[in-house]
ZAMARGU-4260 file (C-alpha; in steps of 0.2 Angstrom, whole numbers, plus 5000, padded with zeros to 4 digits):
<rodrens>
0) 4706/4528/5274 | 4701/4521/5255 | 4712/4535/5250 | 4724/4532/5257 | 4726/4515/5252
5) 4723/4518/5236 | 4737/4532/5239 | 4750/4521/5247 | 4745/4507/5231 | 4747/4520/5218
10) 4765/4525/5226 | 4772/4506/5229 | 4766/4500/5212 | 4778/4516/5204 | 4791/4512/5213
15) 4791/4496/5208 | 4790/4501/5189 | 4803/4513/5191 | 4814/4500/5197 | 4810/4490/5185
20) 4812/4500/5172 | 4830/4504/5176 | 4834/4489/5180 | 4829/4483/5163 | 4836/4498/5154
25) 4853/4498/5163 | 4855/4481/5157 | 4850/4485/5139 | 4861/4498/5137 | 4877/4489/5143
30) 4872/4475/5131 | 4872/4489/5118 | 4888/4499/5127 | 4898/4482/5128 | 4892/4475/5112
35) 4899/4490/5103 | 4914/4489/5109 | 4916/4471/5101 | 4907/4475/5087 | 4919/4490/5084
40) 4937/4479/5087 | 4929/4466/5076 | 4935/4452/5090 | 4935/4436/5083 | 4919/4430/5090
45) 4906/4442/5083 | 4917/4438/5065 | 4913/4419/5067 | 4894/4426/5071 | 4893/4435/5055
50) 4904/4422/5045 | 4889/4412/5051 | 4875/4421/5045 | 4883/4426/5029 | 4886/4444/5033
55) 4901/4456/5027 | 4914/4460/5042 | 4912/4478/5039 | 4893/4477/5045 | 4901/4475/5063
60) 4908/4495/5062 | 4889/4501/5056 | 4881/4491/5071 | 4894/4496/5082 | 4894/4517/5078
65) 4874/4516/5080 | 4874/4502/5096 | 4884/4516/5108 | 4875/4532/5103 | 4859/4522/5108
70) 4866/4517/5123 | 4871/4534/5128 | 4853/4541/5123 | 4844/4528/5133 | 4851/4533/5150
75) 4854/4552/5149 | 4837/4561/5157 | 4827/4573/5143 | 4830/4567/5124 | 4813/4562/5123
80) 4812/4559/5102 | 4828/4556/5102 | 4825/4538/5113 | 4811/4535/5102 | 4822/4532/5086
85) 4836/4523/5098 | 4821/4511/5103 | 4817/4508/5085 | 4835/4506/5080 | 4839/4492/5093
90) 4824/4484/5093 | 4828/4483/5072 | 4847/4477/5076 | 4840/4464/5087 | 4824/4459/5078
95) 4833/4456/5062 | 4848/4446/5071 | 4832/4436/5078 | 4830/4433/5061 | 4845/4428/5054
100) 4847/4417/5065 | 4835/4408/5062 | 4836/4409/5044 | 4852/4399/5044 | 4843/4386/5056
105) 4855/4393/5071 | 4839/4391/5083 | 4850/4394/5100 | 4858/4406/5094 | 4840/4416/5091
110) 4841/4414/5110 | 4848/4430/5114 | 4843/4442/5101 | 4825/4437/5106 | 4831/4441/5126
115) 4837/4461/5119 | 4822/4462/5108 | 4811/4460/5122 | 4819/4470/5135 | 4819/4486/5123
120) 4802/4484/5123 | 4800/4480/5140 | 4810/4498/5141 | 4800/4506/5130 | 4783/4501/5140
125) 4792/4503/5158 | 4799/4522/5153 | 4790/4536/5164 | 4781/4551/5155 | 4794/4562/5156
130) 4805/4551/5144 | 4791/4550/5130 | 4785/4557/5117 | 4766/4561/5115 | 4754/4563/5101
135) 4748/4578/5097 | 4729/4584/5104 | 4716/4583/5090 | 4714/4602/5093 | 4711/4614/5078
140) 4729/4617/5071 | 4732/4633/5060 | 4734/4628/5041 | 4753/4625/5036 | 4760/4635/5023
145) 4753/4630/5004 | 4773/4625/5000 | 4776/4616/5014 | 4760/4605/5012 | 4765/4601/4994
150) 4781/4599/4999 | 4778/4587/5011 | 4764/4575/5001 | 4778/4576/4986 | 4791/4568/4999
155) 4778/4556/5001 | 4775/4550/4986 | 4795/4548/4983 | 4796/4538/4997 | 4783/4528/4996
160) 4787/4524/4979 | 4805/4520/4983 | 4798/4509/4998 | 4787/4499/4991 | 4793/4496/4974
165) 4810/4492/4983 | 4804/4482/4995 | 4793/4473/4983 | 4809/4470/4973 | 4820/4466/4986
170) 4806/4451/4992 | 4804/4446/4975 | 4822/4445/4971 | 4820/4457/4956 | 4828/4471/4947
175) 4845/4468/4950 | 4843/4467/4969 | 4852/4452/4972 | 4868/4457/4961 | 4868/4472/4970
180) 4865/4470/4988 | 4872/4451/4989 | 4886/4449/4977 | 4892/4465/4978 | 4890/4472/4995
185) 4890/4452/5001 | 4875/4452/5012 | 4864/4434/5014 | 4851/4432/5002 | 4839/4430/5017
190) 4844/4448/5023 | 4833/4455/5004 | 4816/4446/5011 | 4820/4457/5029 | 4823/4474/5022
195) 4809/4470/5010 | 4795/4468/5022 | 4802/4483/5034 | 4802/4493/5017 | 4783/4488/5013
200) 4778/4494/5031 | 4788/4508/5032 | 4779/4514/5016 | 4759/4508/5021 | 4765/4517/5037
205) 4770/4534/5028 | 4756/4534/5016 | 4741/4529/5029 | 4734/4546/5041 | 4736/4544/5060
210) 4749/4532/5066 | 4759/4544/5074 | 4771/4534/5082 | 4772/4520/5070 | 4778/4536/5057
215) 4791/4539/5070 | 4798/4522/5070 | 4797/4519/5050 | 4806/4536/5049 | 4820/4532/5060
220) 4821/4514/5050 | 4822/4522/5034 | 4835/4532/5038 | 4844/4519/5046 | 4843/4508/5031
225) 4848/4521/5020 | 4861/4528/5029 | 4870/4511/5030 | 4868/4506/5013 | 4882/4523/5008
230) 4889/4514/5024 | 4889/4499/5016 | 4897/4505/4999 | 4909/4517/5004 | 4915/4501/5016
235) 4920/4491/5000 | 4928/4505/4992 | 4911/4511/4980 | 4912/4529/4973 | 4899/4543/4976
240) 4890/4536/4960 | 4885/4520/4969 | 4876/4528/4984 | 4871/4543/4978 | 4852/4537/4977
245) 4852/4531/4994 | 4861/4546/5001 | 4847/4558/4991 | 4832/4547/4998 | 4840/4550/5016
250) 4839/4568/5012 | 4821/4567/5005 | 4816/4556/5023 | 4825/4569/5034 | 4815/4583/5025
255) 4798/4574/5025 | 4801/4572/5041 | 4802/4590/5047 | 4785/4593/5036 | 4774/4580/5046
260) 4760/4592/5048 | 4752/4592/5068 | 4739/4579/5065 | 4753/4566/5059 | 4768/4569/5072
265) 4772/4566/5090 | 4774/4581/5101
</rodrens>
């Protein structure tokens, strides 16, 4: 009889996180669905929003080209890694628009930002097993290749130069990181002090063993940030030789990625 108790416990209590969970991730992605679209067409509310927070128009194309593919990735079954990084990317988008916010002292309008923020993560802790991601077993692992374990420490160390250094720059407001990220692509001066401190974690994050998921994340951010800085240049009309740097690092993340030996990467 204890059993089946404990049974009928055990099912009502999934149930009830299943609902929940798709209840929770059926509203996030239409947020992210719906607010592409607006984001996309530039309507003249999400301009006045930006206006506000002192960012450039075109930002409103990058967040609405990754906002729908996250949408998408969040509802269709199987795609487990692929979820991962469309977590860490709307929970970015709407932590750092939590941010902004209140950096320009616009507290209600933090309100709902803060709402999304917490419902990705509320996703992301409701999700079943089969739409995860696992560390792998602490089993004995068969050595990598010689060249792919230089290659990968050497991706390493590129990167976590780039990342801290930048992102020490970027807080600091030094080497030229305000002539070129705010005068010339026209973002706030606020938004330097948020790339930098995602910069410094991504890099303690890389550098540090273990972490498994916290590498999948700081992955999926770098190459979000990278990516939209050639974005953010090719939007203004910049040539190849201002975003070749970023476009290269992109390339070096990507590749470091694919050479995260067993011990330091999600199944």
């Amino acid at each position: 009889m204890d059993n089946a108790i404990k049974y009928q416990q055990s099912a009502t209590a999934y149930r009830v996180r299943t609902i929940a969970y798709w209840l929770v991730t059926g509203f996030l992605a239409f947020e992210l669905a719906y607010g592409s679209t607006w984001d996309l067409r530039q309507i003249p509310y999400v301009r006045e929003v930006m206006t506000q927070l002192g960012y450039p128009a075109y930002i409103l194309l990058i967040i609405g080209l990754w906002k729908l593919p996250g949408a998408v990735v969040l509802l269709i079954p199987g795609t487990p890694r692929l979820k991962e990084w469309a977590y860490a990317g709307t929970f970015f988008i709407f932590s750092s628009a939590f941010v902004s916010h209140l950096a320009v002292g616009d507290v209600k309008g933090s309100i709902w930002p803060a709402i999304f923020g917490s419902l990705t993560v509320a996703s992301w802790f409701l999700r079943p097993a089969s739409r995860c991601i696992m560390p792998v077993a602490a089993a004995p692992a068969a050595q990598p290749a010689k060249w792919k374990s230089i290659s990968y420490w050497a991706t390493i160390v590129i990167l976590g130069f780039v990342l801290l250094s930048g992102g020490a720059g970027e807080m600091l407001h030094l080497w030229g990181t305000v002539e070129g990220t705010v005068y010339h692509l026209g973002y706030p001066l606020y938004f330097l002090t948020i790339l930098g401190i995602w910069k410094i974690l991504s890099g303690i994050t890389l550098i540090v063993p273990r972490f498994q998921l916290l590498k999948e994340w700081a992955y999926a951010g770098i190459v979000f940030n990278l990516t939209g800085a050639v974005a953010s240049h090719i939007a203004i009309g910049d040539g190849i030789d201002h975003f070749i740097a970023p476009l290269i690092f992109a390339a070096v993340a990507m590749f470091s990625w694919w050479l995260l030996p067993a011990n330091r990467r999600l199944q």
